[in-house]
Residue, then its C-alpha position, 0 to 999 in steps of 0.5 A: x945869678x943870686x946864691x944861697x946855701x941851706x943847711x938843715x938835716x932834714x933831707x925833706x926840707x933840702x929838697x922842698x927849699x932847693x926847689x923852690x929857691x932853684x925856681x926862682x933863679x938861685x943857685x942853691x948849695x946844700x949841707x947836712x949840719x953846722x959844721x960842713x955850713x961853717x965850713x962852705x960859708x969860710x970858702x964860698x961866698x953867698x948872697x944869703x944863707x938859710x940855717x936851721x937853728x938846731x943842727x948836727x955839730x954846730x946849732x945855726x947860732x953857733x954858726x951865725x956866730x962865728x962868721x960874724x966874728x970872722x967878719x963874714x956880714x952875709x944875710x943870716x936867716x934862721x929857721x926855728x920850731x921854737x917860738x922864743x923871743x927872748x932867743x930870738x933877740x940873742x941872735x939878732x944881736x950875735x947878727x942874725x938878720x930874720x928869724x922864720x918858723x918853719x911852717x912859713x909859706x916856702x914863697x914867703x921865705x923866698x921873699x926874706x931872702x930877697x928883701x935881705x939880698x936887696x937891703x944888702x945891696x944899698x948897704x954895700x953901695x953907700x951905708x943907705x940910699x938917703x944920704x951918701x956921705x963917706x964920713x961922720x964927726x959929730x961932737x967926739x962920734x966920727x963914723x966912716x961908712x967906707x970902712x965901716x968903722x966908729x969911734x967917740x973920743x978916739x976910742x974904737x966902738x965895736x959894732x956889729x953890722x946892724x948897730x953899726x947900719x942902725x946908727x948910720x939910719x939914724x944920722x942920716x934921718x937926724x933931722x926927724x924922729x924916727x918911729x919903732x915901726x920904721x926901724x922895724x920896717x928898715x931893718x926887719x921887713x914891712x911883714x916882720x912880726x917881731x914886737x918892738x922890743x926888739x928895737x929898744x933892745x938894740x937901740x939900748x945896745x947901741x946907746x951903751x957903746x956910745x956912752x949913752x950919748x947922742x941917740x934921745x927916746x921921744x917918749x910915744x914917738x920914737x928915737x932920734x939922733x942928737x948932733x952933740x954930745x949930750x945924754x939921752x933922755 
């Protein structure tokens, strides 16, 4: 049985969520604020979690935060009445995985979280379902998908789950160039509103902590990756 737990202080949306989660087969834990959500995700493991993002005690980012430091990747979706895209880039690149307004569709946020539960799952198996190949060593870039690990020049780079996927994504699609649209659609999902600004932001992410080395901007077209160790252009 797939889980999820929600946090929120509205007891309303608990239960209006809980509903319609529990109707389509998951078993649901409730909590009242960030900190008893902090808590329950240290001690219990979920296949996705659903945070408000202004909380008792600790907001939904502070949440996602800290997990993430703590090495917990469980899928993160946010639930916000702020339309700011500016936060909402900050909390993709602490490691939200999906922001949704609150005035969703309840199905649609259903269908988030099972696209979430899906991707998570390949990513488990392989790094992605194109290529299985345990280890990368690209020109000084080696890159394990087993521990999940990079490093350039025998230096450690910390990644966070989706730069770290992202990179994987882009080695194994090395052979074309890879459009906004079909990173957005891989890591964010085909009904994702975001503009691609929140690609080029995480890309640029990623090209500083490989030096900006090895991933090139196709100028109207997208990114792709180079297989040595040159700069971007």
């Amino acid at each position: 049985m797939k889980t999820i737990m929600i946090a929120d202080d509205d007891s309303a949306i608990l239960a209006l969520l809980s509903y319609t989660f529990e109707s389509d087969g998951f078993k649901v834990s409730l909590v009242k604020n960030g900190q008893e959500a902090l808590d329950l995700a240290t001690k219990q493991n979920f296949d996705v979690i659903l945070l408000d993002m202004m909380m008792p005690e600790l907001s939904g980012l502070a949440v996602t935060e800290a997990l993430r430091q703590h090495a917990n990747y469980t899928p993160i979706i946010i639930l916000t009445a702020r339309e700011d895209d500016d936060l909402k880039i900050t909390g993709i690149n602490s490691g939200v995985d999906d922001y949704l307004d609150k005035t969703t569709p309840q199905r649609e946020i259903v269908a988030r979280a099972n696209a979430l539960i899906r991707r998570n799952q390949i990513y488990q198996k392989s790094g992605h379902a194109v290529e299985v190949v345990e280890h990368y060593s690209f020109d000084g870039l080696e890159v394990d998908i087993k521990t999940k690990s990079a490093s350039l020049d025998h230096d450690k780079i910390d990644l966070s789950k989706r730069e770290f996927n992202l990179l994987i994504f882009l080695i194994q699609n090395r052979d074309k160039i890879v459009s906004r649209e079909a990173i957005l659609t891989e890591f964010w999902g085909e009904t994702q509103d975001y503009e691609t600004r929140v690609v080029d932001v995480t890309i640029s992410n990623l090209r500083k902590k490989l030096h900006n080395q090895f991933i090139k901007t196709k100028r109207g077209f997208g990114y792709q990756f180079s297989e040595h160790h040159t700069k971007n252009i």
